[in-house]
C-alpha angles and dihedrals in degrees: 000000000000121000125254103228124106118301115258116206124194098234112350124178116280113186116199107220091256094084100074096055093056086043091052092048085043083060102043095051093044103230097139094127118089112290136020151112089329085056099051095040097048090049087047087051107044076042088064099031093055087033090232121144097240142358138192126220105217131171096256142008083242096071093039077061093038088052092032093065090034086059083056096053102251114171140164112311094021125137126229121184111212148189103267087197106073149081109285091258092075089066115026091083092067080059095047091063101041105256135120126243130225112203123224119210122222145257117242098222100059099011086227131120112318105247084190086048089042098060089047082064091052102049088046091051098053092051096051091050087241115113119174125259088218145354114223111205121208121216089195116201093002096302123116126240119243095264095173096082092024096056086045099054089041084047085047092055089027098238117146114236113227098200111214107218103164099130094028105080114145088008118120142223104193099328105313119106117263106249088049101067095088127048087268134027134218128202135168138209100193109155087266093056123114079243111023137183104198078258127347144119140209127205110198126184139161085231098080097172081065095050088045081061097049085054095051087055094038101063097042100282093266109184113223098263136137087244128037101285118173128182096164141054103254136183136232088235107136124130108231118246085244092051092051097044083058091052092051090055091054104051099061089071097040098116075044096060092035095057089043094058096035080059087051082051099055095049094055093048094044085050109039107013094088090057104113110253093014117099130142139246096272127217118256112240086238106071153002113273106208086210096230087171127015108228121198124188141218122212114211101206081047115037128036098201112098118230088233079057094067101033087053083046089046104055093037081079096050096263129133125235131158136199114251108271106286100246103259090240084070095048104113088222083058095047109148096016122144112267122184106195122200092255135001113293100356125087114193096201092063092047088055086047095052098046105029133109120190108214130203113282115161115145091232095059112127119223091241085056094049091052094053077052092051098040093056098049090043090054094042090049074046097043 
């Protein structure tokens, strides 16, 4: 029987009080239909705020990923070699476009893409004759990934980084904003996003003639005749001017809403991170996480109770909870494709799959909900 108390969401939506004022000019002015002023001026603002050239509102991180690797140059037979630990956005794209994708393992430290693994790709790729279009790299969780040694090894082979950012908005990598580390950024602003925009996505870059291109094909390649002329494939990927005018509110309060998880983050790990076996995904000394879900783990040699055991727990007392992403390598559409793992016979990410509990997150979480949260996971440790 589930419990009758509120319900408890890992990372639900928190608008800021900005958001209606931008929809309501977005109303008076008409501009319901795709398109318009709240567009332009959201691209011109993440622009600022990441310090990239240009960027491009589209309707999903996805197909920030999907023109991303078309501007690239990815085609049918291509390689990519790809974060394994990771939700499957991060990946369908390479299918979309008729390549193959070659999964890189993580590091423990950051959980983020293996340069060690990735230079095992590498070498393996330059044997076989084979070298990657692209390497998407994954900021998991909203850290970033150590880009120093990775961009060194992809500038050594000459194969451009598409940095996937979806989830690190408003997250750091000595000092330069996640989303602005490979030659082009991805971020997303899905309903369980730090800002979110019910759905919606941006691509940034320094190189603006290339974004130019991604908003030619995403909005249908239409060539610039009196009548509809098209020469190209396009795509309906355009972000709508009231979606836009959402995601403009919000991000005037993102530092707000960082500091405000990385505070949920600090409770979790001062109440429950002495517990032996339980300790937390860790911020790398690099950069700044923006914390965009809190991540405990169980040791096994430590710790009896089973992550599925406080995420059923969990949610018996109307709380959600999640596993930590399944490696892409284990995912079944991806079966017999190419996996470099950190070291021989041991893949971290599937240690950190195996042992990992996602836990609620969300910036407007109250300390009275988080303890409900902590009180469930200490009496079923306890348990």
């Amino acid at each position: 029987m589930q419990s009758n108390h509120k319900r408890i969401y890992l990372s639900p939506p928190h608008m800021g009080g900005y958001e209606m004022g931008y929809i309501k000019e977005a109303f008076e002015t008409n501009w319901i239909a795709p398109l318009g002023p709240q567009v332009d001026a959201f691209e011109k603002e993440v622009a600022v705020y990441t310090g990239a050239k240009s960027a491009l509102a589209l309707s999903s991180g996805t197909a920030a990923i999907h023109l991303a690797l078309r501007l690239l140059g990815v085609e049918p037979g291509d390689i990519v070699f790809c974060s394994s630990l990771t939700f499957i956005a991060s990946v369908n794209p390479v299918l979309y476009l008729g390549a193959q994708p070659v999964f890189i393992d993580s590091e423990p430290e950051s959980w983020n893409m293996s340069p060690v693994a990735l230079e095992k790709a590498f070498m393996w790729a330059n044997s076989s004759g084979r070298m990657p279009k692209a390497v998407i790299i994954v900021d998991l969780y909203g850290q970033s990934a150590d880009y120093e040694p990775l961009l060194n090894l992809c500038n050594e082979y000459r194969v451009p980084v598409v940095e996937d950012a979806a989830e690190a908005l408003g997250a750091s990598y000595r000092g330069k904003v996640c989303g602005t580390l490979g030659r082009l950024g991805v971020f997303s602003f899905n309903g369980n996003k730090i800002v979110t925009t019910s759905g919606g996505g941006m691509l940034v870059s320094d190189d603006e003639e290339a974004l130019k291109k991604a908003l030619f094909w995403a909005t249908q390649a239409r060539e610039p005749a009196p009548w509809y002329q098209h020469a190209e494939m396009g795509y309906n990927y355009r972000m709508s001017n009231i979606v836009a005018a959402i995601g403009r509110g919000q991000l005037q309060v993102l530092d707000e809403r960082v500091d405000a998880r990385r505070t949920v983050f600090e409770r979790y790990e001062k109440t429950l991170g002495d517990i032996p076996g339980v300790d937390f995904m860790s911020e790398a000394s690099y950069g700044r996480c923006n914390r965009w879900l809190t991540v405990m783990t169980l040791n096994p040699e430590i710790c009896t109770v089973k992550p599925m055991q406080i995420i059923d727990a969990l949610a018996a007392e109307n709380i959600e909870s999640r596993p930590v992403w399944k490696p892409m390598h284990l995912q079944p559409l991806f079966a017999g494709c190419q996996y470099f793992p950190h070291e021989e016979g041991k893949s971290i990410a599937d240690r950190f799959f195996t042992t990992g509990v996602c836990l609620p997150s969300g910036s407007s979480m109250t300390a009275e909900e988080q303890q409900r949260v902590i009180d469930v996971v200490l009496s079923t440790l306890s348990g």
